[in-house]
C-alpha positions in Angstrom: 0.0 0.0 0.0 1.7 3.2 -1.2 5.1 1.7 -1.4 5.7 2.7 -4.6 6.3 6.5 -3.1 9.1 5.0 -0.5 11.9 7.9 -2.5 9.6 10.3 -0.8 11.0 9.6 2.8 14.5 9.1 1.5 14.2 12.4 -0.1 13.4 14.2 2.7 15.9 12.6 5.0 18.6 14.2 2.4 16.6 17.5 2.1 16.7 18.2 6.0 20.3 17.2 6.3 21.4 19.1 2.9 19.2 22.2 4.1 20.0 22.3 7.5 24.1 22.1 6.8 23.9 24.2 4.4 22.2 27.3 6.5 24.6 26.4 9.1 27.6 27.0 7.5 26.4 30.0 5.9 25.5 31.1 9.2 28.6 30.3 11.0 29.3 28.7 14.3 28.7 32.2 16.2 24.9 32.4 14.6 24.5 28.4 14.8 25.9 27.0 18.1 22.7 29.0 20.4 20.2 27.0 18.6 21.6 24.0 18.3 22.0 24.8 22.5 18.9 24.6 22.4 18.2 21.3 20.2 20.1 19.5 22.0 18.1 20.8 25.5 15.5 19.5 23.9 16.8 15.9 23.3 17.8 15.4 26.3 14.8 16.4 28.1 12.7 14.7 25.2 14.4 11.3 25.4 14.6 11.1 29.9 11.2 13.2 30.6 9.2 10.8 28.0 10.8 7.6 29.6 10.2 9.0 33.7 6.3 10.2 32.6 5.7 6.8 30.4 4.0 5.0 33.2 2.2 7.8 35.2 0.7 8.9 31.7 -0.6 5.5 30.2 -2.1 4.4 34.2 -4.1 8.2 34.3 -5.0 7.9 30.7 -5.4 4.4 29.4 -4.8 0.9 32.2 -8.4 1.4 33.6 -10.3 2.0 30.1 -8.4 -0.7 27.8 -8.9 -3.6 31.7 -12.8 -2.5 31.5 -12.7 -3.0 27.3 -11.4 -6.2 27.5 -13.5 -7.6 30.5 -16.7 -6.7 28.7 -15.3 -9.0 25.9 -14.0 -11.4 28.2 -17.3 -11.4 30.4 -20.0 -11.3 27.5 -22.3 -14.5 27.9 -22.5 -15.1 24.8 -18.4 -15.4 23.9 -16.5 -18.6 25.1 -13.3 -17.9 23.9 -12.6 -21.9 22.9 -16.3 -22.1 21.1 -14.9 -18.9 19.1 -11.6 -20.5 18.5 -12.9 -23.9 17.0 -15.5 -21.7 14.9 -12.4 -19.7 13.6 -10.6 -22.7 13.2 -13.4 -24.6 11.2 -13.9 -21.4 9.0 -10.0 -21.7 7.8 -10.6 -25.2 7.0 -9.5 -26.9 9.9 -11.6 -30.6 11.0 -11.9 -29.4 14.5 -15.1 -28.9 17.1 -15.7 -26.7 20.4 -15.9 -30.1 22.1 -12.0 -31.2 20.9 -10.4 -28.3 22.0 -12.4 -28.4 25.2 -11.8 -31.6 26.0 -7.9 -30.8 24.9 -8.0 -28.0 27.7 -9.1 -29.8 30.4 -6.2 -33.0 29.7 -3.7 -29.6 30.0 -5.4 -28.6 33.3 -5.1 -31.5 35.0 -1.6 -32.4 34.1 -2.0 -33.6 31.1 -0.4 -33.3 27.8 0.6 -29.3 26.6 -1.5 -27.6 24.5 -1.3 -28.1 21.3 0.6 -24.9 19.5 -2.1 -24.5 17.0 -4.3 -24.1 19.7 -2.5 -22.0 21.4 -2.3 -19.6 18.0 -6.2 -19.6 17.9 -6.4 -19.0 21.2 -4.6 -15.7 21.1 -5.9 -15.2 17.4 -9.6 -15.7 18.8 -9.0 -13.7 21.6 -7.2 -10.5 19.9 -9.9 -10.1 17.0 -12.4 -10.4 19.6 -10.9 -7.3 21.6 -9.5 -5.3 18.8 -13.2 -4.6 17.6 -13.5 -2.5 20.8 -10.2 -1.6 21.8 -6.6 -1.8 19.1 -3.5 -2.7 20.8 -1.2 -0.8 18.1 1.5 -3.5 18.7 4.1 -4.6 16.3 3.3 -7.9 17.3 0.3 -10.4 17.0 -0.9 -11.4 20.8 0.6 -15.3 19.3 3.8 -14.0 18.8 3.8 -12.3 22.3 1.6 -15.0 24.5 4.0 -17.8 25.3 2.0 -21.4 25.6 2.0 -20.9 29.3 0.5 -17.8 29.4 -2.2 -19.0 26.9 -2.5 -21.6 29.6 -3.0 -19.3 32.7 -5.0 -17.3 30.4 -7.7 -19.7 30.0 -7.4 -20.9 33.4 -8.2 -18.1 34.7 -11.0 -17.2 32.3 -12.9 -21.0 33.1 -12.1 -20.5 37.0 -14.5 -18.0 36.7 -11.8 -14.9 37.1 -12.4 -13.0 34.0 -11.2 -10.0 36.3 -7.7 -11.3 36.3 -7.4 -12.8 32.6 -8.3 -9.1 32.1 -5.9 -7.6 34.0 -2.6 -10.5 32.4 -4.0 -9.5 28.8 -3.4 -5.7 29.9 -0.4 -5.8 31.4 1.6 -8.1 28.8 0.5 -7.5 26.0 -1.3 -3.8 25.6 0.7 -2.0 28.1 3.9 -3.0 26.7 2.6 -1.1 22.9 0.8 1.7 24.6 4.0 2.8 27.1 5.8 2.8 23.9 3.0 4.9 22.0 3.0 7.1 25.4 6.9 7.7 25.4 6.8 8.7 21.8 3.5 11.1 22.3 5.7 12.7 25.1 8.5 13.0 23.5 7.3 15.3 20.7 5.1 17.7 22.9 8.2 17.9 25.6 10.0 18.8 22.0 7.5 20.9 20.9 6.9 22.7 24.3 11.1 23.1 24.9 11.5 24.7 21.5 9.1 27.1 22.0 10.2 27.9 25.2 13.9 28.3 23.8 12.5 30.6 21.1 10.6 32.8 23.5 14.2 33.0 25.7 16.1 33.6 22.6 13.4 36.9 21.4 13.5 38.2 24.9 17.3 38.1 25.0 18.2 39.6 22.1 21.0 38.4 19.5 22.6 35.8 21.6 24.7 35.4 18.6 26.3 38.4 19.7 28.1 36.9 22.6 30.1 34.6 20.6 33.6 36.2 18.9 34.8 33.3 17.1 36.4 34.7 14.0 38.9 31.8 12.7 36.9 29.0 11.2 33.7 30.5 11.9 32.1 28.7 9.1 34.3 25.4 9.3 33.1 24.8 13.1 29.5 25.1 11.7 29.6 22.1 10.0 29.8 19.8 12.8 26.7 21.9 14.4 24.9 21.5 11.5 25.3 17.9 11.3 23.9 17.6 15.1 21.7 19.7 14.4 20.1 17.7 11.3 20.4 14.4 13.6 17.9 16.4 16.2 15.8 16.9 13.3 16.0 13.5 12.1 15.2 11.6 14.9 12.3 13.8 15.3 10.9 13.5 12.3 11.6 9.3 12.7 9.9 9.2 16.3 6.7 11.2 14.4 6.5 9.2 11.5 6.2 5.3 13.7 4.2 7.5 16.0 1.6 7.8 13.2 2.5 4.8 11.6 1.4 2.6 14.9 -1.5 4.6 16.0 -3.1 3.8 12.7 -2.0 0.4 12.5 0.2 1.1 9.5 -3.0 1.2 7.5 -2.5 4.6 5.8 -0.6 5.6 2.4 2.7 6.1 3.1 2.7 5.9 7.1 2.9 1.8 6.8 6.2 -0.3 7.5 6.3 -2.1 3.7 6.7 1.5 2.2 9.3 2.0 4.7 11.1 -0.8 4.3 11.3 0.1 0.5 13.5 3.1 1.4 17.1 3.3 1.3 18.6 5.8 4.4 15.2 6.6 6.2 14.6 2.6 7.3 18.2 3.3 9.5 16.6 5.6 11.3 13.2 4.3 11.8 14.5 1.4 13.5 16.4 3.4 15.9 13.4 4.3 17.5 
């Protein structure tokens, strides 16, 4: 979907880093270093505020809506998570009935042989296109690549024990918190960027030409170049954190803003999997 237009990420990656080095050294270091002061400010309080405020954002915000979402799934009467599976299952072609993978279950419960890891798949298969109708996870992963067969296991146990509440509350914390807190970090990340380059602008009006201050004559527009260069990588990783910021919050289902037109590219991919 739209990865025929992959140069168009590429070409802005060498834009901003062409642009920005280029008005840098025409600048100078005396005219470049305050800003890039203030970039890097920025980073830094970008990169450790977003990772101290993950946790206290997503629990105010997010743990007690996406726990009550997927107990309504998990506690609706009519959804029986191993009825849905062997329903799924039978759909994709598979010679398989709700009694065979209950009976299955309950040879695992009591100390029986493993579940099987086809099960196990449909289990978590089941289970996330039940949720996701109510509540997306935005995670890079499918719940079967995350959910180890024991979990699955403690999963159901818990869900045919009559505990709905805590199959709820494992779902939450092992699979959706882990994408949300990253979804969270990267949300912070670009207001605290947003808010700190404001902030340096309003600073750098109210104090005049801060330029000024500097007297570096010799190599004035030789030092630039190694500003400029951190200066683009500010920009970069910025404009890397927003793009997977958009890209996972709409489940890489827009044009352009999906990992296969990403993946196309040739310098941008290297830095969207820094993040």
């Amino acid at each position: 979907m739209g990865t025929q237009f992959w140069w168009f990420y590429d070409v802005l990656t060498v834009s901003i880093t062409v642009g920005v080095l280029y008005a840098a050294v025409q600048k100078g270091f005396n005219k470049t270093v305050f800003p890039l002061i203030g970039f890097l400010a920025a980073m830094a309080v970008g990169i450790y505020g977003s990772a101290f405020l993950k946790e206290e954002v997503y629990d105010s915000l997010f743990r007690e809506k996406i726990t009550a979402t997927i107990l309504s799934v998990l506690e609706d009467e009519e959804w029986d998570v191993l009825d849905a599976t062997a329903e799924a299952l039978s759909l994709s072609g598979e010679e398989t009935d709700a009694e065979t993978l209950h009976s299955l279950y309950e040879e695992a419960a009591s100390g029986g042989e493993a579940l099987p890891e086809w099960l196990t798949q449909g289990v978590c298969n089941t289970t996330e296109a039940a949720i996701s109708v109510r509540q997306h996870s935005h995670a890079e992963h499918p719940l079967r690549e995350t959910f180890s067969q024991a979990e699955v296991m403690t999963f159901l146990q818990r869900l045919y024990a009559d505990q709905p509440q805590e199959a709820a509350q494992q779902l939450e914390e092992t699979y959706y918190r882990v994408s949300y807190l990253e979804l969270v970090r990267m949300a912070v990340f670009l207001l605290i960027e947003l808010a700190m380059l404001i902030i340096y602008g309003i600073i750098a009006t109210i104090g005049g030409n801060l330029d000024e201050q500097m007297h570096v004559r010799k190599g004035n527009h030789l030092l630039a170049f190694p500003a400029g260069v951190l200066e683009a990588a500010c920009l970069l990783l910025i404009f890397a954190v927003a793009v997977q910021f958009v890209v996972r919050t709409t489940d890489g289902e827009m044009l352009l803003f999906n990992t296969e037109t990403i993946g196309q590219t040739k310098l941008f991919r290297y830095l969207y999997q820094l993040i």
